[in-house]
C-alpha positions in Angstrom: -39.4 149.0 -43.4 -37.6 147.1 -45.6 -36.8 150.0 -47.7 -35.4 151.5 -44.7 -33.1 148.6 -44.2 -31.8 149.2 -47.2 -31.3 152.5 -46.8 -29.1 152.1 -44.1 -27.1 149.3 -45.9 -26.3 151.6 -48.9 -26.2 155.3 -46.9 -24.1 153.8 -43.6 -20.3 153.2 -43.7 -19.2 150.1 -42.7 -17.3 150.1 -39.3 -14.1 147.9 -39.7 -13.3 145.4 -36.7 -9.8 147.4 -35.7 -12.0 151.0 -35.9 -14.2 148.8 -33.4 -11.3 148.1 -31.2 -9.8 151.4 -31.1 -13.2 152.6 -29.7 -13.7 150.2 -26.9 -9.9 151.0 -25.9 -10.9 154.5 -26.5 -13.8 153.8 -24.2 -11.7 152.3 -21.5 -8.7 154.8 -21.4 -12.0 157.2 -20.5 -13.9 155.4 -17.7 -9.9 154.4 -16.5 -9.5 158.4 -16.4 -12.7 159.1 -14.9 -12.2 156.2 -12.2 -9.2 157.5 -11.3 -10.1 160.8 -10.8 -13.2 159.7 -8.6 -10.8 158.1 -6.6 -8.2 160.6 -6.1 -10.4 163.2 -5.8 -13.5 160.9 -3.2 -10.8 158.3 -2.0 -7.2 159.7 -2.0 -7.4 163.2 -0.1 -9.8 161.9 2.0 -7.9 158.6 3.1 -4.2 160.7 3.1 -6.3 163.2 6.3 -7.5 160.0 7.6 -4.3 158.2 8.1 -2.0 161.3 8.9 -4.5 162.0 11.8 -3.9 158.2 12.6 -0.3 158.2 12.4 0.3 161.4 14.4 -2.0 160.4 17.4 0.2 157.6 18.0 3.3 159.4 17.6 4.9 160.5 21.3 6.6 164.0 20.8 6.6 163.9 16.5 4.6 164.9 14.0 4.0 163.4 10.5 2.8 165.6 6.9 2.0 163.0 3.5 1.9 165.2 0.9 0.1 162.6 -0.9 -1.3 159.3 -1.3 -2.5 157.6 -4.0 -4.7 154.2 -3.5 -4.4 151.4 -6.3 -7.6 149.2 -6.3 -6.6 146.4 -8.5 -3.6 145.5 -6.2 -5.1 146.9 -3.1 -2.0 148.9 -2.4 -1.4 152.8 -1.3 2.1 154.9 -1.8 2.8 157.4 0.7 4.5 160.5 -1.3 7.0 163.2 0.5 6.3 162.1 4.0 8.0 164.7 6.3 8.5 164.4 10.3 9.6 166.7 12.3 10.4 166.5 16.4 7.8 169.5 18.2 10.5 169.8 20.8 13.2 170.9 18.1 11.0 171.2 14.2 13.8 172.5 12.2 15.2 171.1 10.8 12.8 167.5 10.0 14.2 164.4 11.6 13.2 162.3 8.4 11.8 163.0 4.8 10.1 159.8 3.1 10.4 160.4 -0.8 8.1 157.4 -1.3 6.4 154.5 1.4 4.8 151.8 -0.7 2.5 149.5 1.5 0.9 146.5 0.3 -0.7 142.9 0.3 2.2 140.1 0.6 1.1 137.6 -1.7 3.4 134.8 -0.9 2.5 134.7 2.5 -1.2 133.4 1.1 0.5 130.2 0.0 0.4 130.0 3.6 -2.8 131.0 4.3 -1.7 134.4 5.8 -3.2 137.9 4.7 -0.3 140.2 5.6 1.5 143.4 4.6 4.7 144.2 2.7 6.1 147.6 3.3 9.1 149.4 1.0 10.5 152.8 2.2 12.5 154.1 -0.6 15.3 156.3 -0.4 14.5 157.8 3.1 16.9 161.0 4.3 16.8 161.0 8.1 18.6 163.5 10.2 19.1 164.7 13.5 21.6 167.1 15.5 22.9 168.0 18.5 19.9 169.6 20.6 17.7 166.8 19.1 19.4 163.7 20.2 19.9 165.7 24.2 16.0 166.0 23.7 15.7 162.3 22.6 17.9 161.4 25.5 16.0 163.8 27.9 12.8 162.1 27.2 11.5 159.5 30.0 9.3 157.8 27.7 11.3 154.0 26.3 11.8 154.3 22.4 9.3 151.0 23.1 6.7 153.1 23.8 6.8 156.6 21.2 4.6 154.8 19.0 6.8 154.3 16.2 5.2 150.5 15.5 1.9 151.3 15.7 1.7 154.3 13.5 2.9 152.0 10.7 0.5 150.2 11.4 -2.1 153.0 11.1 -1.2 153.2 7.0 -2.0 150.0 6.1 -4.8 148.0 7.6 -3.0 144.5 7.0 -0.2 143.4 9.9 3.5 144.3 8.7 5.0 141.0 7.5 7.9 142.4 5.5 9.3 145.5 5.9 12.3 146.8 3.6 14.1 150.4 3.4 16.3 151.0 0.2 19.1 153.3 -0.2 18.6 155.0 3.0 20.9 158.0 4.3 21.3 158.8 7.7 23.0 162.0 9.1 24.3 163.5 12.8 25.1 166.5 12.6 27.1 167.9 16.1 28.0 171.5 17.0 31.3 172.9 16.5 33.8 172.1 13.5 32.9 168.4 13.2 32.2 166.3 10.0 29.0 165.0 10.2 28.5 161.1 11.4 26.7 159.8 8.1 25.4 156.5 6.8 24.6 156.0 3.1 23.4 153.7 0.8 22.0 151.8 4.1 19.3 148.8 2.9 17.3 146.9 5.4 15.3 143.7 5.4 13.6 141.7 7.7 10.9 138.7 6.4 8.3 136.8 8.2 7.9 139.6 10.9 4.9 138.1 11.2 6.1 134.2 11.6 4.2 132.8 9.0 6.1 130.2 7.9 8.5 129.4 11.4 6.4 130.1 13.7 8.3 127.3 16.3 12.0 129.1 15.6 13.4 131.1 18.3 14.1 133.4 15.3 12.1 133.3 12.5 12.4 136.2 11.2 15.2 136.8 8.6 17.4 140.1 8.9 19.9 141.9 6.8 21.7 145.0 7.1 24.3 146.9 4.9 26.2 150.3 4.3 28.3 152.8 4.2 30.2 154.5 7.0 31.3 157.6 6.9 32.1 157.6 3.4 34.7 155.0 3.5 34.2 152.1 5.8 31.5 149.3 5.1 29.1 147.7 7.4 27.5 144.2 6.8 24.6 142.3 9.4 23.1 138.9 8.6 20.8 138.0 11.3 17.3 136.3 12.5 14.8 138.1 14.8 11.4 137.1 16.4 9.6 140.6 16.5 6.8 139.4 18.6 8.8 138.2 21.7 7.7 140.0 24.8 8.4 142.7 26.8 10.6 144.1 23.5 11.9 141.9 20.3 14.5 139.5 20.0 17.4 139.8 17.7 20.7 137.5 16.8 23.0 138.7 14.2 26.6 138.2 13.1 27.9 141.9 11.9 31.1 143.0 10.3 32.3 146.3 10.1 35.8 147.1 8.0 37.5 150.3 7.4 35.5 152.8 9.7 37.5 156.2 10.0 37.5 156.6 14.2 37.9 160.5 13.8 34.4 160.9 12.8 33.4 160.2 16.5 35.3 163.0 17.5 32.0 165.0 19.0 31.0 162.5 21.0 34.1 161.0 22.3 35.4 164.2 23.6 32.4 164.3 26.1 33.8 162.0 27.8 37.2 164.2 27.6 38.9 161.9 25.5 40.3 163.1 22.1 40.6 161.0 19.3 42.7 161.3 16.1 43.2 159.7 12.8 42.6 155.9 13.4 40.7 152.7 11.6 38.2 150.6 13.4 37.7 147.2 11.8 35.5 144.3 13.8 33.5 141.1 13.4 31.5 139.3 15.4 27.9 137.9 17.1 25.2 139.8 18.8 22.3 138.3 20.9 19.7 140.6 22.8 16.1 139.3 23.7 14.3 139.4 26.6 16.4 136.5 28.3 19.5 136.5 26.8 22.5 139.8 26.2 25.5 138.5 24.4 28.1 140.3 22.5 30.6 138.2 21.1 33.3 139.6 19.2 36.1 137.5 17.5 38.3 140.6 16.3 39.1 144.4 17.1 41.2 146.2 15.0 42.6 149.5 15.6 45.4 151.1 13.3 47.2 154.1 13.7 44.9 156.1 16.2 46.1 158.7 18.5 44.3 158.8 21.7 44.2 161.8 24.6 42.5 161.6 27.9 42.3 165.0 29.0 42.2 166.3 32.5 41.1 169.4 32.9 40.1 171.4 36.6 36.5 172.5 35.1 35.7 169.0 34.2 37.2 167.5 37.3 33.5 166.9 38.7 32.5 165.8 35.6 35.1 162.8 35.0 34.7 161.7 38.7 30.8 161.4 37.4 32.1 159.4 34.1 34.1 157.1 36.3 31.4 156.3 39.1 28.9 155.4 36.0 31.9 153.8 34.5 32.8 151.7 37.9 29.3 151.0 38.6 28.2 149.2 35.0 31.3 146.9 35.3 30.3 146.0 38.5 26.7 145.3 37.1 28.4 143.3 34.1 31.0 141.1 36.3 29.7 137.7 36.5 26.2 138.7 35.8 24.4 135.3 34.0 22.3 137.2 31.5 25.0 139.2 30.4 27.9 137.8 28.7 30.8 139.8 26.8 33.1 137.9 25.2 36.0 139.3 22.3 38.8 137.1 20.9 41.0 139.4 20.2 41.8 143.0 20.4 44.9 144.3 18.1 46.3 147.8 18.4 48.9 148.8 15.9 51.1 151.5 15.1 49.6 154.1 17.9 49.8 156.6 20.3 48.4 156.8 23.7 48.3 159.8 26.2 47.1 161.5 29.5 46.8 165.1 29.2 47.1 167.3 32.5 46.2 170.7 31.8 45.5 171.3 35.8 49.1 172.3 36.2 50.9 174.7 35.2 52.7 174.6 32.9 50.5 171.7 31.1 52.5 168.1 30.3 51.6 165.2 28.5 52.6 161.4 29.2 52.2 159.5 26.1 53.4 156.2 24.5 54.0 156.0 20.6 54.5 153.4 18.4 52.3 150.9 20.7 51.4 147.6 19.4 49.0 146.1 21.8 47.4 142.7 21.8 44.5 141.8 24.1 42.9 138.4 24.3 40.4 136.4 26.0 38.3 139.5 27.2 35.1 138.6 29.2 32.8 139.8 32.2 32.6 135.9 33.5 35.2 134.1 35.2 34.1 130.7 33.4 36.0 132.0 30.3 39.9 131.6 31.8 42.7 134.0 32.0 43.0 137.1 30.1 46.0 138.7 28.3 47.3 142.1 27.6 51.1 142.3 25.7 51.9 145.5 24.8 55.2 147.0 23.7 56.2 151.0 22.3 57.8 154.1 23.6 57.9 156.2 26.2 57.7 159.6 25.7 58.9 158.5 22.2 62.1 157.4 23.4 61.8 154.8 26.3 61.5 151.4 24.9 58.8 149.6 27.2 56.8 146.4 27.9 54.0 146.0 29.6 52.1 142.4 30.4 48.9 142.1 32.1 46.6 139.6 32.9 43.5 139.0 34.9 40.5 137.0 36.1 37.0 137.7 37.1 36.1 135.7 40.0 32.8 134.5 40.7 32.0 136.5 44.0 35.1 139.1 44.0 36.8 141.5 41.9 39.1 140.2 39.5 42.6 139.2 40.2 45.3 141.1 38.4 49.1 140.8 37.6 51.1 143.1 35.9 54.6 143.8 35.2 56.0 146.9 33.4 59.4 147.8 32.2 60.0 151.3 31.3 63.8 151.7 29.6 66.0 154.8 28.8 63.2 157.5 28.6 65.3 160.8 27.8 64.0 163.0 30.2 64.2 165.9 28.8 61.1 165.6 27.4 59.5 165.3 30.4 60.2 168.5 31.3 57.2 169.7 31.2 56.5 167.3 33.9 59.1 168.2 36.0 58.6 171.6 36.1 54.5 171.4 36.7 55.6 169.6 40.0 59.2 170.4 40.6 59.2 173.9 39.4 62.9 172.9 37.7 63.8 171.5 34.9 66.5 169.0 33.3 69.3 169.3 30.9 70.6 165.8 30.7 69.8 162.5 32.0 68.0 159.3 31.6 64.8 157.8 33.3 63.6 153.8 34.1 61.0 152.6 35.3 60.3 148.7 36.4 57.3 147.8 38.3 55.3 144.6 39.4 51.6 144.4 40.8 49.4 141.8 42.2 46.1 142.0 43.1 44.1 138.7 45.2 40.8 138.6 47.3 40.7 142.7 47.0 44.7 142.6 48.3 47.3 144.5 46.5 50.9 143.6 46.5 53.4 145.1 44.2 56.6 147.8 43.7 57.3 150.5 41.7 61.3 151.2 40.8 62.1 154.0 39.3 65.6 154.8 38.3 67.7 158.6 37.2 71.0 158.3 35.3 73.3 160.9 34.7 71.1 163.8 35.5 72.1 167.0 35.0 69.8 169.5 36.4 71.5 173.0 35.7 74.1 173.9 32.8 75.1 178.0 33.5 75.2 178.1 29.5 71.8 176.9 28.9 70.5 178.2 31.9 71.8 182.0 31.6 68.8 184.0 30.5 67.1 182.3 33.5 65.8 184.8 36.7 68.6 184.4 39.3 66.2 183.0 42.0 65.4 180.2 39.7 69.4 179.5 38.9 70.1 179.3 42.6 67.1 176.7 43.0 68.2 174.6 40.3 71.8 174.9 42.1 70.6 173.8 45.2 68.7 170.8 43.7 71.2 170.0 41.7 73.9 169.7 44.2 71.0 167.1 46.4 70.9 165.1 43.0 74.9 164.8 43.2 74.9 163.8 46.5 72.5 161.3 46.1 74.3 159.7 43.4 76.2 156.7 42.8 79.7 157.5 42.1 81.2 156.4 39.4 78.0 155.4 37.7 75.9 158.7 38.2 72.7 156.7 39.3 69.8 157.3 41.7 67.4 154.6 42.5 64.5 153.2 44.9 61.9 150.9 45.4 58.5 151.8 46.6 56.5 149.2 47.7 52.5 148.6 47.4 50.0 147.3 49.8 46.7 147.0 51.1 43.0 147.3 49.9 42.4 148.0 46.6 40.8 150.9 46.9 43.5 152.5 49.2 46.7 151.0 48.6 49.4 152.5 51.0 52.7 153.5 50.2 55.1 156.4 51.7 57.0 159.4 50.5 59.3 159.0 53.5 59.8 155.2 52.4 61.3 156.6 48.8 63.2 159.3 50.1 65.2 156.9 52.7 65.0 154.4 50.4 67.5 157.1 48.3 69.9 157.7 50.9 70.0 154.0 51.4 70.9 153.6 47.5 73.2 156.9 48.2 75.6 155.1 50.7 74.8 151.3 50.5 74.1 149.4 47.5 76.3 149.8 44.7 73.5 149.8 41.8 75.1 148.5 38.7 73.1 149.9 35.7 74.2 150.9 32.5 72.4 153.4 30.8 74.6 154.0 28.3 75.8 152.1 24.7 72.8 149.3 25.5 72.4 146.9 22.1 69.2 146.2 23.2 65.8 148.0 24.4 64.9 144.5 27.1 68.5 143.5 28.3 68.6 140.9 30.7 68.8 142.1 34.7 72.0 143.7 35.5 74.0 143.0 39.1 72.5 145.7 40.9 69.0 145.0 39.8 70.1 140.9 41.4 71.7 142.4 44.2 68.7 145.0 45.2 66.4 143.0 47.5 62.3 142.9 45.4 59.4 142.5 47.4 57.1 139.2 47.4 54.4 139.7 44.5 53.1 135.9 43.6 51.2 135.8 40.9 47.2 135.5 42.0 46.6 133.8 38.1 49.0 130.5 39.9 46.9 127.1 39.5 45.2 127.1 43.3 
């Protein structure tokens, strides 16, 4: 034996302490290898079937494919790999694709003796179009109840404490010749989803939100949320958004046959909606630039008597209503254009003001927040400077009351032609048009007048006019020669006042009472207007405007 010993000792080499180390790391890297691949090959693909079958039978009208997922025992954690899901009503293309969903323990929260989850969804592409939002609409099941909640909660068997998405991008896609609506670089996170740490808060869950929208504008929300209140979650949130490009929402604006144009949208404010409580609060609205067209149409005529019922009915839900309170500071409009659109007649017109500044203030659906404000000046027809000022009050068991008091000035109206010959079948050459009107509206009763005024009108000019059929030359003759009779010699002037009463929602007024009211003006009262070299757009009341009896209109905003 001993001879063997030293056998060994002199025939053996000897084995050095790093050659030693190289072999148990050696050793390791192997069983690592061989561990993994027992558990990707005995763990993985069997848990990855197990939790898509879980996730897609809570899912109401979706379906969910994981490519992969891979399970990490040492910090009992799972990744979710190239999640896809698509809508079965609409499958192409895949409402979301999930690059990676990481789901893990949330190892602060056991300084607090809670074992939850943290979840990260990383770089998540969601998009939808047209046929798939109708369908989404369509749908009588709540978003509360398509399982969207629980079948996170199938992937990890821990409660969702933290939830986070990075560098998300979301895309609506409409039909037609529209830029897609899109959101990038969006990152959300909300903490303590589970209260761990406030669990007396009304909120104790933090929340933050920001983006970009539509390429350009930014969008920024710094909230609190208790995502266990009952029937749906809580939520309260200041948000700002700045620099939003309003001609993205082109496709769905013009459902409601309204076209917008060019135009920035900026806005701050405060949001509250839980179970017992709706408040939007906004402290400013600015609007630059925007060019706005409601469009009437006979095919849609149905359809916006539809719009306006819904439109009548949720303000009539709102007003006054103590869970519900809208509130904005301040509304600005700057540098813009407004207009009606008729294309029921024929030949088609538009009514439009440009250049509009408007400022609104003190907006709200209760009565308890005062008097509010509308100032607005611009152009008629790009031409006619105007003013309007309105302001109003809900009431606590009424509709509001209402005041408002127009001036329209020195409109040329030759271009309102258009107008003129949709319902006078003539047209104008010359002349200038006013407009002055006052309205009050108390306990459902409106009281008001509309003046308008028609200076130096010329109605048919044989030079212009000579390529014109003969029947419509003798027409524009004959209604020329009324328009001269009717006219205030020396000052070439026809005026009238039509009055406003009754019921809100049939105020009476007659045709008869304007056309006598002209023939009164014809042979009567001397109006004294000048139309003509006026220094400024808002001149003070001339004679005949002191010496033309106005009706009554008090104001219903008067200290009672």
């Amino acid at each position: 034996m001993r001879r063997f010993i030293n056998f060994l000792k002199t025939k053996t080499p000897r084995i050095t302490r790093r050659q030693l180390l190289i072999g148990l790391a050696t050793t390791a890297a192997v069983l690592i290898v061989v561990i993994v691949a027992y558990v990707r090959i005995f763990i993985d693909e069997p848990l990855r079937r197990t939790v898509e079958r879980n996730v897609n039978q809570r899912l109401k009208g979706y379906t969910a494919s994981i490519a992969a997922l891979h399970f990490h025992p040492l910090s009992l954690s799972l990744d979710l790999e190239d999640t896809t899901i698509v809508q079965d009503a609409h499958p192409e293309p895949p409402v979301a694709h999930i690059p990676l969903l990481h789901a893990g323990v949330h190892w602060r929260a056991l300084l607090h003796g809670r074992l939850v989850a943290d979840f990260l969804i990383d770089s998540p592409k969601f998009d939808i179009n047209l046929r798939q939002a109708q369908k989404e609409v369509e749908d009588k099941t709540p978003v509360t109840d398509r399982g969207w909640q629980d079948a996170l909660q199938e992937i990890y068997p821990l409660k969702i404490n933290v939830f986070r998405v990075e560098n998300a991008d979301i895309t609506y896609v409409d039909e037609g010749p529209f830029k897609p609506l899109r959101l990038s670089k969006v990152n959300f996170h909300a903490y303590d989803i589970r209260n761990t740490r406030l669990k007396q808060s009304t909120y104790p869950s933090q929340i933050h939100l920001d983006g970009i929208v539509f390429d350009s504008g930014k969008v920024v929300l710094d909230g609190r949320a208790d995502f266990l209140a009952k029937p749906f979650p809580g939520i309260k949130s200041d948000f700002s958004l700045q620099q939003v490009e309003l001609d993205y929402f082109k496709p769905i604006i013009q459902r409601y046959h309204v076209d917008v144009r060019k135009g920035i949208l900026s806005s701050d404010g405060m949001f509250e909606y839980a179970p017992a409580t709706k408040v939007t609060y906004l402290k400013h609205i600015t609007i630059e630039k925007v060019q706005i067209d409601y469009v009437h149409q006979p095919q849609t005529a149905k359809d916006e008597a539809v719009i306006g019922e819904k439109v009548s009915q949720t303000a009539k839900e709102l007003h006054n209503n103590p869970e519900v309170l809208v509130q904005v500071d301040e509304v600005n409009l700057k540098k813009s254009d407004l207009a009606y659109v008729n294309k029921a007649t024929n030949p088609n017109y538009r009514l439009y003001f440009s250049d509009l500044d408007l400022q609104a203030r003190n907006l709200s659906n209760q009565n308890t927040q005062g008097t509010a404000t509308v100032k607005a000046q611009g152009k008629f027809m790009g031409t006619g400077p105007t003013l309007i000022n309105v302001a109003w009050r809900p009431r606590a068991k009424s509709s509001s009351d209402f005041n408002l008091n127009l001036r329209v000035e020195n409109t040329e109206m030759t271009r309102m032609n258009d107008l003129i010959r949709a319902y006078g079948n003539f047209d104008v050459t010359e002349g200038w048009f006013s407009l002055f009107s006052e309205v009050a509206i108390r306990d459902g009763e409106i009281n008001g007048y509309i003046k308008p005024f028609f200076a130096n009108v010329k109605i048919y000019d044989p030079q212009k006019e000579a390529n014109k059929p003969f029947l419509t030359k003798v027409r524009e003759g004959i209604i020329a020669a009324l328009a001269w009779v009717l006219t205030n010699k020396p000052r070439d002037e026809i005026a009238t006042t039509v009055t406003l009463t009754g019921k809100v929602d049939s105020p009476q007024y007659s045709n008869w009472e304007a056309f006598f009211g002209m023939l009164k003006n014809a042979f009567t009262t001397a109006l004294r207007r000048d139309f003509e070299n006026r220094s400024s757009p808002l001149p003070p009341k001339t004679q005949a405007e002191k010496e033309t009896p106005q009706p009554s209109v008090p104001s219903p905003l008067a200290e009672r």
